[in-house]
C-alpha positions as CSV (number, residue, x, y, z in Angstrom):
1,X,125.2,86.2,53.0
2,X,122.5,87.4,54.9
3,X,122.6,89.4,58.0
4,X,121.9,86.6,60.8
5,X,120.9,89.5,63.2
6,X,118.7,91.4,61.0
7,X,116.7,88.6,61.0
8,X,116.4,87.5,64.4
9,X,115.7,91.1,65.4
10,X,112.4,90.7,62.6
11,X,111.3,87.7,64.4
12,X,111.5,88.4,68.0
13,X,109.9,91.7,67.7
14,X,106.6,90.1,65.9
15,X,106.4,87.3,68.3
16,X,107.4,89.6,71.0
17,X,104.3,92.1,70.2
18,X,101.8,89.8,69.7
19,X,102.9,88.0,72.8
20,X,102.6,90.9,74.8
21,X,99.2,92.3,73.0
22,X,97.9,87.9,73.9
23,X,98.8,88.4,77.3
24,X,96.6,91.7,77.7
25,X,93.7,90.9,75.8
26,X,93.7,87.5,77.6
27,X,94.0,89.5,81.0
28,X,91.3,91.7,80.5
29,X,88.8,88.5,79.0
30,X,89.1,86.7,81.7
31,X,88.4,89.5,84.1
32,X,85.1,89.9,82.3
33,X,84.0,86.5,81.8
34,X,86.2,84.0,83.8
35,X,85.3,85.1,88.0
36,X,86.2,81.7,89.4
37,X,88.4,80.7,92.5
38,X,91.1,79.5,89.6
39,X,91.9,83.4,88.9
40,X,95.5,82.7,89.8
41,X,95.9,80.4,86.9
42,X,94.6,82.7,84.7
43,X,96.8,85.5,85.9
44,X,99.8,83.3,85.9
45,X,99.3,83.0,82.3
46,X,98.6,86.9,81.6
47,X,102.0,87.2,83.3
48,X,104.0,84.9,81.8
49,X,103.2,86.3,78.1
50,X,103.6,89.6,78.9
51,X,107.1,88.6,80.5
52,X,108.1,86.6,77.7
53,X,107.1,88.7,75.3
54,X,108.8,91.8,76.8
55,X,112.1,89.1,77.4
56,X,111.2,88.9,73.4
57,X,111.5,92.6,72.6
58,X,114.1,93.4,74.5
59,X,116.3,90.8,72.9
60,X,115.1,92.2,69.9
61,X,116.7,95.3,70.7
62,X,120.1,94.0,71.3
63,X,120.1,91.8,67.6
64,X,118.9,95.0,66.2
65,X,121.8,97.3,67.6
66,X,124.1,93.9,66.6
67,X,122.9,94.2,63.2
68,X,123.6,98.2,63.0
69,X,127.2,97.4,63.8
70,X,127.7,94.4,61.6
71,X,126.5,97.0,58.7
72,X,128.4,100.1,59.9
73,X,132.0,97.3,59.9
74,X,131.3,96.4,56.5
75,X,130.8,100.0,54.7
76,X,133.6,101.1,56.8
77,X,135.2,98.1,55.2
78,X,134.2,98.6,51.8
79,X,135.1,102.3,52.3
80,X,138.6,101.9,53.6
């Protein structure tokens, strides 16, 4: 059986990265080409990736640590 966490913690960090790199690379494009009155959509979407994608990592983080722990019970398990 795989571990359920160790896999989640894979997922979110890729998606969590890119999401974060999307939002920055967007933010600076449209500061260079887009200089309309609709800038607050533009930065509304900037923020919302970054957020999400930071949301992303940091819950990345915690199924990481969870996976750590579910590997450290079962040596101590298999040790004991």
């Amino acid at each position: 059986m795989g571990n359920y966490h160790l896999e989640r913690w894979i997922y979110k960090t890729v998606i969590g990265f890119l999401l974060v790199a999307g939002g920055i690379f967007f933010m600076y494009y449209s500061l260079s080409h887009f200089m309309r009155d609709d800038w607050i959509l533009y930065g509304s979407i900037c923020t919302a990736a970054v957020a999400i994608g930071v949301y992303l990592l940091s819950s990345a983080a915690i199924n990481k640590v969870k996976a750590d722990i579910i590997k450290k019970q079962k040596l101590k398990q298999q040790s004991g």
